[in-house]
N, C-alpha and C positions, 0 to 999 in steps of 0.2 A: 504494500500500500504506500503509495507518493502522499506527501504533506504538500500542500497550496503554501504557497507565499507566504498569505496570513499566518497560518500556523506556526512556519519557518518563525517571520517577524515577533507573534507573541513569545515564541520560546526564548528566542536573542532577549527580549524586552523586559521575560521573566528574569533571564538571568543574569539580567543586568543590576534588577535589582535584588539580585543574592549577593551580587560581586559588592554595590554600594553599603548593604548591611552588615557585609562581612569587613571591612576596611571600617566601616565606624566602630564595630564592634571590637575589633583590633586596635584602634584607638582609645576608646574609652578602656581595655583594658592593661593595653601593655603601651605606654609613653613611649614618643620617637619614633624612629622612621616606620613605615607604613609599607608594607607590601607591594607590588605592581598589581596593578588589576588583573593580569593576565596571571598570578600566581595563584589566586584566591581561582579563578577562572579552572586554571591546572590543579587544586584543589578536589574543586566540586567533579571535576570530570574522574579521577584516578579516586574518589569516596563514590561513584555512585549517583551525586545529582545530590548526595546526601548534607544536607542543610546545616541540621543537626551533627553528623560528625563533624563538621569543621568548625563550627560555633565550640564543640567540646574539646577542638584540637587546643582552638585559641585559651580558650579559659584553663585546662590542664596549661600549657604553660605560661600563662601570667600565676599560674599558683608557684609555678618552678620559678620566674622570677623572683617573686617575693621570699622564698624560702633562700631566694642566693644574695637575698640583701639590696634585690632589686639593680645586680649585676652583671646579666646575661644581657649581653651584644645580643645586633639586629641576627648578623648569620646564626648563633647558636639558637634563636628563637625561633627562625624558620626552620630549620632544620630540628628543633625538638616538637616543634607543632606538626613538623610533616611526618615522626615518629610517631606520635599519639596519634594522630587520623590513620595511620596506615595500620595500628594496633589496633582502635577502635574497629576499621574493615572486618579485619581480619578475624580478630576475637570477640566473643560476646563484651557488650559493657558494662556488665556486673563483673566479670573477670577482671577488666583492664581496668575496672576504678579500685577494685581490692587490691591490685597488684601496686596501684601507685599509692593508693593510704600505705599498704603494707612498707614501698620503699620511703615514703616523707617520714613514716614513723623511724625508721632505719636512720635515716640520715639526722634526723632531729634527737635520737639515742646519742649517735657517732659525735655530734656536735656539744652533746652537753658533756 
């Protein structure tokens, strides 16, 4: 089955504004530079379409931020937000949030 124009148009127009929601949300959570549109973009394609995973990528690591003292660089941010979305895929999300309580409680033992 072929898509019309239209439907092509509303899909770009939807996910346009996933891409806008995800950069602000990116903003409001982790200070500083911002992503390319075409990352959030690369994102949603390699999760699925999946909203939700990437929104839980970003927030897992502004949690990883704050726990580093709010020291984690732009590149180590992308790349642990594209570790959590690619875990999230792959593993159920009850799995992968137990597994990161189970490591903050770790590092926050190691630290005291």
């Amino acid at each position: 089955m072929s898509r019309t124009v239209e439907q092509i148009e509303e899909q770009f127009a939807q996910q346009s504004k996933q891409i806008d929601l995800l950069a602000q949300h990116w903003t409001t959570m982790l200070a500083g530079q911002v992503p390319e549109r075409r990352q959030f973009g690369l994102w949603l394609r390699l999760n699925k379409n999946n909203l939700d995973t990437v929104l839980t990528g970003i927030d897992l690591t502004a949690r990883k931020n704050l726990i580093l003292g709010y020291d984690m660089d732009f590149d180590h941010a992308l790349r642990y937000a594209s570790g959590c979305m690619k875990s999230i895929t792959l593993g159920s999300r009850q799995d992968v949030a137990q597994q990161y309580l189970d490591r903050v409680r770790a590092e926050r033992e190691a630290a005291a």
